[in-house]
Backbone as CSV, one residue per row, in Angstrom:
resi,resn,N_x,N_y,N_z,CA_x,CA_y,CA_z,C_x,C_y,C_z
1,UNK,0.828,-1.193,0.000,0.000,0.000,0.000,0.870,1.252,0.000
2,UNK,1.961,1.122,1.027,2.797,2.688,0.987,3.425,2.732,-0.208
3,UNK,4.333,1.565,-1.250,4.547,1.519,-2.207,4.012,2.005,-3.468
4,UNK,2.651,1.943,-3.234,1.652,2.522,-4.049,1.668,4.381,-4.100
5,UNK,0.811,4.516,-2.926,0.995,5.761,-2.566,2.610,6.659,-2.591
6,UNK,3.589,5.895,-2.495,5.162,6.739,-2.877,4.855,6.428,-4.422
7,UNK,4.835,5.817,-4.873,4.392,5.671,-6.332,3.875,6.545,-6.993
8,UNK,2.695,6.666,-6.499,1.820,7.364,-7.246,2.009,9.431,-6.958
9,UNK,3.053,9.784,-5.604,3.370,10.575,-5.340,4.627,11.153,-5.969
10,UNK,5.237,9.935,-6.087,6.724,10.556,-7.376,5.953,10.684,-8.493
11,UNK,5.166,10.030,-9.116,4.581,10.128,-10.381,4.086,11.633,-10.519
12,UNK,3.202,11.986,-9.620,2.542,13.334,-9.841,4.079,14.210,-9.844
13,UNK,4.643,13.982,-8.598,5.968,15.080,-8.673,6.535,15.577,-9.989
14,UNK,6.818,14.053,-10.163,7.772,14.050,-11.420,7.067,14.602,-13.055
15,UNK,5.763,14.460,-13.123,4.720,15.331,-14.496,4.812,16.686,-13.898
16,UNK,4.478,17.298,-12.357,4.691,18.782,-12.052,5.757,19.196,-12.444
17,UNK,7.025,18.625,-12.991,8.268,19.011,-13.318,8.484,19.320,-14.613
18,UNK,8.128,17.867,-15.287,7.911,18.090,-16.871,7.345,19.169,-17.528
19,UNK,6.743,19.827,-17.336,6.304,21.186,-18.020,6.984,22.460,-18.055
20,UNK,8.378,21.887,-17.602,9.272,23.313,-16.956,9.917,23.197,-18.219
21,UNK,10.334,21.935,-18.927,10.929,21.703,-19.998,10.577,22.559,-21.564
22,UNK,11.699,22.238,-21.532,11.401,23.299,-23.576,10.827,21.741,-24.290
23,UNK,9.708,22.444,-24.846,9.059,21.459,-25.881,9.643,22.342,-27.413
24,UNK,10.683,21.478,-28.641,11.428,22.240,-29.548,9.586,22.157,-30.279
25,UNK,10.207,23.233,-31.072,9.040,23.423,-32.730,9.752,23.876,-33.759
26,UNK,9.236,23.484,-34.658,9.960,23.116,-36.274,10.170,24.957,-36.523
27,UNK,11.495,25.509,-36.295,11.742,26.764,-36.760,11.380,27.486,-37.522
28,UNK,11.102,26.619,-38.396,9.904,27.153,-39.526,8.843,27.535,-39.844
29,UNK,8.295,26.963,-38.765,6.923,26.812,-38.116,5.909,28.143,-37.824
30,UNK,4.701,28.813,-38.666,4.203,29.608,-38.274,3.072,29.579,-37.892
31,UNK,2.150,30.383,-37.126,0.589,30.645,-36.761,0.576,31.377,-37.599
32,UNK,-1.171,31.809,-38.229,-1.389,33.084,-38.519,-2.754,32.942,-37.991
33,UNK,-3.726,34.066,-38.555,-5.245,34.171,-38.698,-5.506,34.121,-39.702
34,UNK,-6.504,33.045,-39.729,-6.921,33.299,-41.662,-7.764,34.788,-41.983
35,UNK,-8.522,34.666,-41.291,-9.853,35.295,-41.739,-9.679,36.433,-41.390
36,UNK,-8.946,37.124,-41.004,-8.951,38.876,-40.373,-7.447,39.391,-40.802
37,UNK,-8.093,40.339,-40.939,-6.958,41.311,-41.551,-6.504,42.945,-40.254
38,UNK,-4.941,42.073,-40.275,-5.072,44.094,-38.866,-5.957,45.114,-39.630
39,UNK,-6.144,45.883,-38.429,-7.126,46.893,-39.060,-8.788,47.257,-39.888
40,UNK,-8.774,46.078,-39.942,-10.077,45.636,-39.804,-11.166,46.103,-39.228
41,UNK,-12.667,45.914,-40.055,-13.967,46.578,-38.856,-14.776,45.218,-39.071
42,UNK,-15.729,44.843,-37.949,-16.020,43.604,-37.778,-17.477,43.555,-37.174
43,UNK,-18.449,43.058,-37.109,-19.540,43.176,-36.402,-19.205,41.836,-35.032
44,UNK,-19.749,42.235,-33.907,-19.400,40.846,-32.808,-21.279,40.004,-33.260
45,UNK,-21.150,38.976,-32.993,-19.800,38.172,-32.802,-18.379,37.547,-33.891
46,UNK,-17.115,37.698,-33.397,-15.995,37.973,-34.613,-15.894,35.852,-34.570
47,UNK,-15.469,35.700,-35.936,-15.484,34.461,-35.752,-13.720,34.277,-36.373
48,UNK,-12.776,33.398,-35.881,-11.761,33.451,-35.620,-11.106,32.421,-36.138
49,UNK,-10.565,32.303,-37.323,-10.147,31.003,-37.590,-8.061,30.785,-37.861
50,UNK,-8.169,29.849,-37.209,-6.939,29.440,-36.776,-5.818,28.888,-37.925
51,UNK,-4.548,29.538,-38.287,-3.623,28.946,-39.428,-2.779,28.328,-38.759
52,UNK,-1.893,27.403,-39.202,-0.576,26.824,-38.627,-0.117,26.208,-39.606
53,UNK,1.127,26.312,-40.457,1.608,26.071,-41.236,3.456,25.097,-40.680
54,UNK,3.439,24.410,-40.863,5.152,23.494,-40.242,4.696,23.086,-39.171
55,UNK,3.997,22.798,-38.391,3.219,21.916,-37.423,2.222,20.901,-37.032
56,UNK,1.666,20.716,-36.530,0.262,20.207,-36.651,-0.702,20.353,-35.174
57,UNK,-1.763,19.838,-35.201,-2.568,20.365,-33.837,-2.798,19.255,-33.061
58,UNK,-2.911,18.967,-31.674,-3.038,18.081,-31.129,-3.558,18.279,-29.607
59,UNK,-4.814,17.698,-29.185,-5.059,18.354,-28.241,-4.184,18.367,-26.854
60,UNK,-4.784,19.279,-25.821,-4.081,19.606,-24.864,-3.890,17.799,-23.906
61,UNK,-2.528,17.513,-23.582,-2.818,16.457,-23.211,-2.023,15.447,-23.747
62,UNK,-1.969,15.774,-24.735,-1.173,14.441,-25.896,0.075,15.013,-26.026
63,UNK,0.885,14.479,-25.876,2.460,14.793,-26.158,2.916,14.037,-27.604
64,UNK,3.041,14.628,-28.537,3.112,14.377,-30.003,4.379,15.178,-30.370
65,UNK,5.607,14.586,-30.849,6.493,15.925,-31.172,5.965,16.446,-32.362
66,UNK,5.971,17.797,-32.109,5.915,18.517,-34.253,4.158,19.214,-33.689
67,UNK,3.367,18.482,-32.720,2.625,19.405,-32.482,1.989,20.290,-31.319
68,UNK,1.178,21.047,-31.261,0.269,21.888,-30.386,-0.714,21.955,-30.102
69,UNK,-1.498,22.939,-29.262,-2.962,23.304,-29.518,-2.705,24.968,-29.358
70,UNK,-3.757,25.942,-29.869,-3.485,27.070,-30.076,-4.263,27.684,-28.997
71,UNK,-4.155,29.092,-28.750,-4.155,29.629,-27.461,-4.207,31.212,-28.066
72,UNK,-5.602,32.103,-27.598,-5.478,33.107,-28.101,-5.232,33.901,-26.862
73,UNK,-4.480,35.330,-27.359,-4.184,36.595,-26.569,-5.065,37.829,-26.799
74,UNK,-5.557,37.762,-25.887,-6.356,39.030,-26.289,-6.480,39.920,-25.666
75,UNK,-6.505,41.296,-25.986,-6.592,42.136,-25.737,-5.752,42.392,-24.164
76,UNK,-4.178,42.102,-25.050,-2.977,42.242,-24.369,-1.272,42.357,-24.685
77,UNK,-1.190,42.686,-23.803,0.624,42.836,-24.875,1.265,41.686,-25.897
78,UNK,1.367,42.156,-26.553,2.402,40.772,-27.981,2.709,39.959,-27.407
79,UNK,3.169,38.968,-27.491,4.032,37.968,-26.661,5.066,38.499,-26.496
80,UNK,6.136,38.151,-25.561,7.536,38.546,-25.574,7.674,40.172,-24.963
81,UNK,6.188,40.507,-24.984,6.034,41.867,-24.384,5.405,42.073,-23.103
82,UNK,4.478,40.827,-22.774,3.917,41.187,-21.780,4.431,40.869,-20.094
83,UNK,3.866,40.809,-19.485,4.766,40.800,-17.970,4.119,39.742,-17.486
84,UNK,3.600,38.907,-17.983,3.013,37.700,-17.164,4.137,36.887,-18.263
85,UNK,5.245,37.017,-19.061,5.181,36.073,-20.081,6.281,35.136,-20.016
86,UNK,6.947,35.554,-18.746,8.370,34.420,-18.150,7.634,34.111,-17.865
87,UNK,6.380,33.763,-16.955,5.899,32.859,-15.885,5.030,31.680,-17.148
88,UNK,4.351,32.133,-18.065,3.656,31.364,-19.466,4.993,30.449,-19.601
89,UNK,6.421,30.921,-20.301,7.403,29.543,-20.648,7.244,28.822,-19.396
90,UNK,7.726,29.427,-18.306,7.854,28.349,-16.667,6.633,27.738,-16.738
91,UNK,5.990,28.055,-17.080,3.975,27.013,-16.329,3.035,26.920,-16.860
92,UNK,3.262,27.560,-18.135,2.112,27.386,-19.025,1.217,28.728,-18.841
93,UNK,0.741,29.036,-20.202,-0.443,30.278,-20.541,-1.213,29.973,-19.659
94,UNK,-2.095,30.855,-18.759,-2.838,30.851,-17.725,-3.947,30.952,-18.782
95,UNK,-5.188,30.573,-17.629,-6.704,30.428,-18.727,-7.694,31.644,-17.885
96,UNK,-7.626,33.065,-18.632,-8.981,33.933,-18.092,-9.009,34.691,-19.205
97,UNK,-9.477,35.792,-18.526,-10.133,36.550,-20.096,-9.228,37.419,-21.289
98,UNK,-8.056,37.339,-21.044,-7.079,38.033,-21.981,-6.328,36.308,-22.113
99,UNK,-6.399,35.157,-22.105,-5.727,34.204,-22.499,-6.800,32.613,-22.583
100,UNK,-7.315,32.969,-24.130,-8.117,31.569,-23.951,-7.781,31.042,-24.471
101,UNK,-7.625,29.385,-24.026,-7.496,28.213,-24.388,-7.946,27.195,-25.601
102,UNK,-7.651,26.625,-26.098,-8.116,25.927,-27.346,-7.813,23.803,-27.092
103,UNK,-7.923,23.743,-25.547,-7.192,22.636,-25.760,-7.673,21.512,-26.240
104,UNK,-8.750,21.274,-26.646,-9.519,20.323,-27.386,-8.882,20.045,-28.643
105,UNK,-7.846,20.870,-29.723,-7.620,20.770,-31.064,-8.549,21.949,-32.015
106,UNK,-9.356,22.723,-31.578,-10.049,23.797,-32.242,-9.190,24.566,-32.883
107,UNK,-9.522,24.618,-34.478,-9.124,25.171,-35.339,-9.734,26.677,-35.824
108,UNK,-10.510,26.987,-35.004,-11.618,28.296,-34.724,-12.580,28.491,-33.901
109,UNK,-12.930,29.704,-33.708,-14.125,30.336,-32.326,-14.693,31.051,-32.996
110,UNK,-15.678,31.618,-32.254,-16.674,32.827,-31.924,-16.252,33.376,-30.956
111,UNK,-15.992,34.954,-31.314,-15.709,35.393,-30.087,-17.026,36.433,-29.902
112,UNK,-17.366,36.731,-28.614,-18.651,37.612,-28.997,-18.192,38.948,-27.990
113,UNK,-17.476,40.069,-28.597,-16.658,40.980,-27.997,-17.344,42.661,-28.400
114,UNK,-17.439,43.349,-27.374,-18.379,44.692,-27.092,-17.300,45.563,-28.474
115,UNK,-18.043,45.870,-28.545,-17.640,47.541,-29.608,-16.225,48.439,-29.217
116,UNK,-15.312,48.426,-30.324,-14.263,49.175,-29.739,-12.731,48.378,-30.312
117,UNK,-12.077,48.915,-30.087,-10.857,47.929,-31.101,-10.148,46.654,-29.484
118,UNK,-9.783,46.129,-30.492,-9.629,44.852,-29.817,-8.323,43.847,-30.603
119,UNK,-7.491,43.731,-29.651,-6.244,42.561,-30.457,-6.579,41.524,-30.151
120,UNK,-5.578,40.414,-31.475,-5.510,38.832,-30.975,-4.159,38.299,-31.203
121,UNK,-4.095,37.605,-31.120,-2.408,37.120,-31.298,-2.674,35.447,-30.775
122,UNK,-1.810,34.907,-31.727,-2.268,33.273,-31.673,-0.850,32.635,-31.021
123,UNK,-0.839,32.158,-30.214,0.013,31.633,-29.652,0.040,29.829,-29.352
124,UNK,0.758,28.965,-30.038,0.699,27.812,-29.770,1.521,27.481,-28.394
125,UNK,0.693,26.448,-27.717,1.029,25.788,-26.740,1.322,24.083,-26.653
126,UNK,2.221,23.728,-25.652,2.727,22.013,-26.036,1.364,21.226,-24.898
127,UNK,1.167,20.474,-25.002,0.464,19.410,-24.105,0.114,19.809,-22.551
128,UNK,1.477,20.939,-22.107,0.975,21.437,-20.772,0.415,22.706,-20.941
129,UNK,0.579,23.132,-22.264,-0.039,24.366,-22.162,0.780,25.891,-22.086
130,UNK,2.523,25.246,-22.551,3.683,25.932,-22.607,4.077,26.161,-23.637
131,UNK,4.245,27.153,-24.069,4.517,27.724,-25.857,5.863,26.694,-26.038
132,UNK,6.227,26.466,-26.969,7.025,25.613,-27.477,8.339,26.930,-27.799
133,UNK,9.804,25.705,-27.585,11.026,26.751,-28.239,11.719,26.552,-29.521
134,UNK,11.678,27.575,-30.415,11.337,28.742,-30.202,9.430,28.905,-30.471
135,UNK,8.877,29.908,-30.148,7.832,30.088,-29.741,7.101,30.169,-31.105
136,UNK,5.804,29.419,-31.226,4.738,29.743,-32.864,4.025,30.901,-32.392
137,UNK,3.897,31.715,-32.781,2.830,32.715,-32.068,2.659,33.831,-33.334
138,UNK,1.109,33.508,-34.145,0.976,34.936,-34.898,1.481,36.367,-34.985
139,UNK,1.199,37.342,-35.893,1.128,38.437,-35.684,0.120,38.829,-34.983
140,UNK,0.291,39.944,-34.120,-0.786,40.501,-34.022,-1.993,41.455,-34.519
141,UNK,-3.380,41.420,-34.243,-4.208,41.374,-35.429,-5.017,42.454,-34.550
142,UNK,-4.769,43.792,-34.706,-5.833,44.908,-34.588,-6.836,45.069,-35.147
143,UNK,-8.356,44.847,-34.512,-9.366,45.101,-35.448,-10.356,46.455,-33.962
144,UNK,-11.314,46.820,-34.839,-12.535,47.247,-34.502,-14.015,46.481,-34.814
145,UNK,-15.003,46.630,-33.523,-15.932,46.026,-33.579,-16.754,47.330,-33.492
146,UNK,-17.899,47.096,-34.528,-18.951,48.067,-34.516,-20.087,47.405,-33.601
147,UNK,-21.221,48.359,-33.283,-22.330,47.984,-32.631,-23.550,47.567,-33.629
């Protein structure tokens, strides 16, 4: 029984660790947005569809080398700009309202967002939910939403 339980306690330890790790991605490798163009005017709800070109998608969960699941930024600093974004490589993209999740394999959303300009920026994540090195992550995509 204690065998078990030390067992099953290194086990968890040892996956809390694994995510600290660099998951590589094909250098080549890009996100984009299909469907929106920066600068853009849009009626809500904006519907959002997802590019990835040198990769492939895989949901959150599955450890596959070569792929991800995608992860939008919104209405927040670029990647590489913002101040939550050492702690995203260490632990993974956090999930609230400027960072939603895609971990199912979704290749697009609905977003249903109030009037007023608004960014996105696509950021792929590995199995824990940790951008991969070096990082896939779109441009970012300035639009306006009318009422």
């Amino acid at each position: 029984m204690y065998r078990f339980i030390f067992a099953a306690a290194l086990a968890i330890s040892t996956a809390s660790f694994a995510h600290a790790g660099d998951t590589p991605s094909n250098p080549e490798s890009m996100a984009y947005v299909v469907n929106l163009e920066n600068g853009t005017t849009v009626q809500s709800p904006v519907t959002v569809i997802f590019g990835l070109a040198g990769m492939g998608v895989a949901p959150a969960g599955v450890e596959k080398e070569g792929t991800g699941h995608h992860h939008i930024l919104l209405n927040r600093a670029a990647f590489g700009e913002g101040a939550d974004d050492a702690e995203m490589i260490a632990n993974g993209i956090p999930a609230d309202e400027n960072h939603i999740h895609f971990g199912g394999g979704q290749t697009q959303t609905t977003l249903d967002l109030p009037p007023g300009e608004h960014t996105i920026q696509l950021v792929l994540g590995d199995h824990f939910h940790v951008p991969h090195t070096p990082p896939v992550v779109s441009e970012v995509i300035t639009f306006t939403v009318t009422e």
